[in-house]
C-alpha positions as CSV (number, residue, x, y, z in Angstrom):
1,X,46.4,62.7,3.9
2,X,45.3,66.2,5.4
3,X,44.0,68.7,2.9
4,X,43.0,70.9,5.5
5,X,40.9,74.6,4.9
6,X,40.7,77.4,7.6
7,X,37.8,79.0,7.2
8,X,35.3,82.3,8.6
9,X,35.3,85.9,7.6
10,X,38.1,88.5,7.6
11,X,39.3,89.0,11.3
12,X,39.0,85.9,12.6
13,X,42.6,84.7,12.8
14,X,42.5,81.9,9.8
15,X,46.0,83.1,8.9
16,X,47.4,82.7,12.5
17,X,46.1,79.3,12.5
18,X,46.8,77.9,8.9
19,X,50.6,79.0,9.5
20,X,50.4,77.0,13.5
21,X,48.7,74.1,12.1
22,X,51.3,73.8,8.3
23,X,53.7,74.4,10.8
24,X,53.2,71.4,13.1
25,X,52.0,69.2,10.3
26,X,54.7,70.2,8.3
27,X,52.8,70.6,5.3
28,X,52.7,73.8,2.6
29,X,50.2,76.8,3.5
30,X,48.7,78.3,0.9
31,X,48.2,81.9,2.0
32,X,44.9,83.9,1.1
33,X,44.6,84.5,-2.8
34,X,42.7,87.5,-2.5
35,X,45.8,89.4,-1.0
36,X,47.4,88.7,-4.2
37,X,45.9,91.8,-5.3
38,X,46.9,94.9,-4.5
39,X,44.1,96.7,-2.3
40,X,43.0,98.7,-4.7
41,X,41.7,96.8,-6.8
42,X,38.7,96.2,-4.5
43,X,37.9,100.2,-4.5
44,X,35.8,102.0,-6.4
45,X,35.3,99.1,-8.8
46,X,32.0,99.0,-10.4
47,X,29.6,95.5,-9.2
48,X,30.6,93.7,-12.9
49,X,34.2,94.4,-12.0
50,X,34.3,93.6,-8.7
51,X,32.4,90.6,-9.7
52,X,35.3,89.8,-11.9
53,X,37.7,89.9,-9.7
54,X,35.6,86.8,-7.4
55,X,35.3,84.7,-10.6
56,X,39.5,85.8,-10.6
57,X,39.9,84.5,-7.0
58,X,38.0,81.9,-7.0
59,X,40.2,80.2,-9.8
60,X,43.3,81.3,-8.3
61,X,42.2,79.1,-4.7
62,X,41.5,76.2,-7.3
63,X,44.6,76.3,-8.8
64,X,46.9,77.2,-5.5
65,X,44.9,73.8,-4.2
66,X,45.7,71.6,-7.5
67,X,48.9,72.1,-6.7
68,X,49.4,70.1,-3.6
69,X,48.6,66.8,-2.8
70,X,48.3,67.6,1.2
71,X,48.0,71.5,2.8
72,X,46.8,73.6,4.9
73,X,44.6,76.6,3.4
74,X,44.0,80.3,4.3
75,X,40.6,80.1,3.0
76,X,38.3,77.7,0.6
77,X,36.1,77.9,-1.8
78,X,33.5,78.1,0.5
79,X,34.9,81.5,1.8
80,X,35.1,82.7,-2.1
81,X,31.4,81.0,-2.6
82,X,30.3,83.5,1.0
83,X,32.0,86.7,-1.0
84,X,30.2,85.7,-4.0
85,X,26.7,85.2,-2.5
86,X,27.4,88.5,-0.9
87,X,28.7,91.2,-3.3
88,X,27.4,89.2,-6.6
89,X,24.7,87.0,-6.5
90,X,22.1,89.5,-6.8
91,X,23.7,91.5,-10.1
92,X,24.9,88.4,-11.6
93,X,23.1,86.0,-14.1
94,X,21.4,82.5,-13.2
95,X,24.2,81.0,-15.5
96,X,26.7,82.8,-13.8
97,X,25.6,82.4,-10.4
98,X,25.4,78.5,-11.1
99,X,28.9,78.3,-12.5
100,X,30.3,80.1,-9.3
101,X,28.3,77.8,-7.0
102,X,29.0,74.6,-8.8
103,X,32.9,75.2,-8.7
104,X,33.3,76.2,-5.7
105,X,31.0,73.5,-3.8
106,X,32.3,70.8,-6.4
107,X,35.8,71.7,-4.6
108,X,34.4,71.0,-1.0
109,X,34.7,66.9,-1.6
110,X,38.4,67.4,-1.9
111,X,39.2,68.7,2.1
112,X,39.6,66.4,4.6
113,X,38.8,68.9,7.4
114,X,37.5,72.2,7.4
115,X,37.9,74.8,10.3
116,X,35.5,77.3,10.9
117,X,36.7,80.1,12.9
118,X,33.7,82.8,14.4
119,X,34.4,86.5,14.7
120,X,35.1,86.7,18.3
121,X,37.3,89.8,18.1
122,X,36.8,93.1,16.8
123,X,38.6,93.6,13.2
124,X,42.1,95.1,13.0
125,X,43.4,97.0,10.3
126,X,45.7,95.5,8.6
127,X,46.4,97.7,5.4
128,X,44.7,95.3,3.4
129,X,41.3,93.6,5.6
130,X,37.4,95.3,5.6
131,X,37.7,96.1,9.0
132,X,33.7,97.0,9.0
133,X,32.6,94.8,11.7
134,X,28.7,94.4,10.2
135,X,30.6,93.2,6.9
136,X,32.4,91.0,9.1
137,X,29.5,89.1,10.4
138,X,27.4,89.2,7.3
139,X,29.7,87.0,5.8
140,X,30.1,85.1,8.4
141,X,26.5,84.3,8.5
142,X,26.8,83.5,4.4
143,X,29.6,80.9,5.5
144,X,27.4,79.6,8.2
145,X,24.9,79.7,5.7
146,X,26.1,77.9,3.5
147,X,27.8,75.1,5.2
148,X,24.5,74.5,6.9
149,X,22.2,74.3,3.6
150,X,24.7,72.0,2.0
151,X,25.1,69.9,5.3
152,X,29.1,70.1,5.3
153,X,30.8,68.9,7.8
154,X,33.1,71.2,9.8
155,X,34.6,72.1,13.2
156,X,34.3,75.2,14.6
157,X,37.6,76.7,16.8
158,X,37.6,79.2,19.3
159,X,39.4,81.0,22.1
160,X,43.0,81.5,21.8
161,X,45.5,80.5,19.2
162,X,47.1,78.1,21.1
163,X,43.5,76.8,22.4
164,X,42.4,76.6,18.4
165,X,45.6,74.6,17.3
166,X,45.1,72.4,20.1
167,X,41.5,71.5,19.5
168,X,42.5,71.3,15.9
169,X,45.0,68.5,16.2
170,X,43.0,67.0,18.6
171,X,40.4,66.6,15.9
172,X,43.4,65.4,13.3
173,X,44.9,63.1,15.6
174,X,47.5,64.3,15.3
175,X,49.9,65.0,18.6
């Protein structure tokens, strides 16, 4: 049973990936929540709001996951969990801080594999992505961050798309 995560900051081509690896395992993707929302509602929001919209996205990852016994994920928890330590740790409460945390760790048991892809590319704009390249690797250092801390296993993928897949089901086993 593969329920596989792709995981790293925007930019770093966990969509091209999650739809090569579903593809070839033949298993559902679930896209990134997040883009479930229009723009928008990212701008101009104040911190409680946009804080809002995390615990939103967060729930919506659970729930997209609940749904499937096997995938392959355009994001985790732990990505939500990276956003969250970012934009909202520092506003919100110690209760609410500890609630975020506790789901979205408590959801890390459930992947088989997680695969952490490093900004190795500048960001493109995409109509929808932060294309700030310092925002880029700030939360790629929360992710590192936080996989490290809480000693969870992953694999990191590089290079090319093609390299990445292949390492990838190299890694499952799979051929």
């Amino acid at each position: 049973m593969f329920r596989i995560a792709v995981i790293g900051s925007q930019c770093t081509g966990k969509s091209s990936v999650a739809e090569a690896l579903a593809e070839k395992l033949k298993l559902p993707r679930i896209s990134e929540v997040a883009r479930k929302f229009d723009k928008s509602m990212f701008v101009n929001k104040t911190n409680k709001e946009f804080c809002n919209l995390q615990h939103q996205i967060l729930s919506m990852q659970l729930k997209e996951e609940a749904k499937y016994k096997e995938f392959v994920s355009d994001r985790s928890t732990i990505d939500n969990m990276a956003y969250w330590v970012h934009n909202c740790a520092n506003i919100a409460t110690t209760e609410e801080n500890s609630l975020y945390v506790s789901k979205a760790l408590g959801n890390v048991k459930n992947y088989t594999h997680l695969f952490l892809l490093v900004p190795e590319f500048y960001p493109v704009d995409d109509g929808f992505r932060d294309t700030n390249i310092v925002y880029q690797l700030q939360i790629a250092e929360a992710i590192h961050t936080i996989l490290h801390m809480n000693s969870i296993k992953h694999h990191t993928l590089r290079g090319t798309l093609e390299n990445r897949l292949k390492d990838a089901l190299n890694i499952l086993k799979v051929t």
